[in-house]
N, C-alpha and C positions, 0 to 999 in steps of 0.2 A: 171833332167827333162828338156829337150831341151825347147825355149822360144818360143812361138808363136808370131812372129810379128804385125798377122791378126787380133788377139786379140785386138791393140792398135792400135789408130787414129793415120794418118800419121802428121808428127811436120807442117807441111804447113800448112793441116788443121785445128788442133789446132791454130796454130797463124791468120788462118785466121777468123776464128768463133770469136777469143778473139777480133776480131777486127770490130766486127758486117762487114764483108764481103762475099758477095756472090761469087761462082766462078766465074758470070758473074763481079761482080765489080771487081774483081781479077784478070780478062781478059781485060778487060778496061785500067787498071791500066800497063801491064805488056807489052801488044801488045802480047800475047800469047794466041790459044782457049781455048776456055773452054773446049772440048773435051778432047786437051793434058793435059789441067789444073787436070780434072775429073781421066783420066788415072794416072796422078801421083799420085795424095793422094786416088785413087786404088792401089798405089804399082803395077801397071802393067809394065812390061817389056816396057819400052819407051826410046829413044833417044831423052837428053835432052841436050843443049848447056851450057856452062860456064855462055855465056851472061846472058843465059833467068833464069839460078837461080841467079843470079846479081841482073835483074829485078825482079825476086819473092822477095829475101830479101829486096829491097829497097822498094817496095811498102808494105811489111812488119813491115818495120821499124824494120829488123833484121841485124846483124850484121852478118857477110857476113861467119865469122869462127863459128857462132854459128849456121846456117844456115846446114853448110856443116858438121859441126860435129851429129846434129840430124839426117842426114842423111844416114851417115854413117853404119849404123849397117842394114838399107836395102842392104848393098852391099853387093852382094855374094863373101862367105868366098874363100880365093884360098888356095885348099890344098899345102903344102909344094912339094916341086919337091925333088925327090931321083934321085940321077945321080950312 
Protein backbone atom coordinates (compact mmCIF):
# COMPACT_ATOMS: atom_id res chain seq x y z
CA UNK A 1 0.00 0.00 0.00
CA UNK A 2 1.71 3.10 -1.33
CA UNK A 3 2.25 5.93 1.75
CA UNK A 4 0.10 9.06 1.78
CA UNK A 5 2.37 11.89 2.66
CA UNK A 6 -0.97 14.20 3.07
CA UNK A 7 -1.79 12.05 5.89
CA UNK A 8 1.17 13.61 7.94
CA UNK A 9 2.08 17.14 9.13
CA UNK A 10 4.91 18.69 7.26
CA UNK A 11 8.50 18.22 9.69
CA UNK A 12 8.69 22.35 9.63
CA UNK A 13 5.47 22.33 10.97
CA UNK A 14 5.97 19.91 13.52
CA UNK A 15 9.13 21.54 14.72
CA UNK A 16 7.53 24.71 14.56
CA UNK A 17 4.32 23.99 16.88
CA UNK A 18 6.95 22.06 19.29
CA UNK A 19 8.27 25.38 19.52
CA UNK A 20 4.99 27.34 20.48
CA UNK A 21 5.69 29.20 17.02
CA UNK A 22 3.21 30.91 14.77
CA UNK A 23 3.94 31.08 11.05
CA UNK A 24 3.89 34.65 11.59
CA UNK A 25 6.62 34.32 14.29
CA UNK A 26 8.38 31.98 11.80
CA UNK A 27 8.31 34.71 9.28
CA UNK A 28 9.70 37.20 11.52
CA UNK A 29 12.31 35.08 12.56
CA UNK A 30 13.33 34.01 8.91
CA UNK A 31 12.72 37.23 6.53
CA UNK A 32 10.51 34.83 4.66
CA UNK A 33 6.31 35.28 4.20
CA UNK A 34 4.02 33.64 5.65
CA UNK A 35 2.40 32.94 2.60
CA UNK A 36 5.60 30.86 1.16
CA UNK A 37 5.90 29.89 4.85
CA UNK A 38 2.03 28.49 4.66
CA UNK A 39 2.61 26.97 1.01
CA UNK A 40 5.40 24.87 2.15
CA UNK A 41 4.25 22.92 5.25
CA UNK A 42 0.99 22.73 2.53
CA UNK A 43 3.46 20.62 0.68
CA UNK A 44 2.48 22.88 -2.35
CA UNK A 45 4.76 22.94 -5.40
CA UNK A 46 7.04 26.07 -4.44
CA UNK A 47 10.50 27.37 -5.25
CA UNK A 48 12.40 27.48 -2.35
CA UNK A 49 16.27 28.70 -1.90
CA UNK A 50 19.25 26.80 0.04
CA UNK A 51 19.37 30.20 2.09
CA UNK A 52 15.92 30.38 3.29
CA UNK A 53 15.79 26.48 4.50
CA UNK A 54 19.24 27.66 6.27
CA UNK A 55 17.09 30.20 7.78
CA UNK A 56 14.06 27.97 8.63
CA UNK A 57 16.54 25.55 10.45
CA UNK A 58 18.32 28.07 12.25
CA UNK A 59 15.26 29.79 13.64
CA UNK A 60 14.34 26.12 14.40
CA UNK A 61 17.11 25.24 16.22
CA UNK A 62 17.40 22.29 13.66
CA UNK A 63 20.28 20.97 12.34
CA UNK A 64 20.70 21.82 8.87
CA UNK A 65 21.21 17.58 7.78
CA UNK A 66 18.15 16.78 9.87
CA UNK A 67 16.25 19.47 8.33
CA UNK A 68 17.00 18.41 4.75
CA UNK A 69 16.67 14.70 5.47
CA UNK A 70 12.91 15.29 6.82
CA UNK A 71 12.47 16.62 3.83
CA UNK A 72 13.42 14.47 1.62
CA UNK A 73 10.80 12.03 1.11
CA UNK A 74 8.48 15.16 -0.21
CA UNK A 75 10.75 15.07 -3.23
CA UNK A 76 9.41 13.55 -6.34
CA UNK A 77 10.65 10.04 -6.82
CA UNK A 78 12.75 10.17 -10.62
CA UNK A 79 12.05 7.11 -12.38
CA UNK A 80 15.20 5.33 -13.45
CA UNK A 81 16.25 6.22 -17.26
CA UNK A 82 16.54 3.14 -19.71
CA UNK A 83 18.83 4.25 -22.64
Amino acid sequence: MPVIYDEYPHPIRIARQKRGLTLYDLAQLTHISVAKLSKLESKKNIRIYVDQLVSIADALDLPWSELVTSLNKYLPKKEPRHE
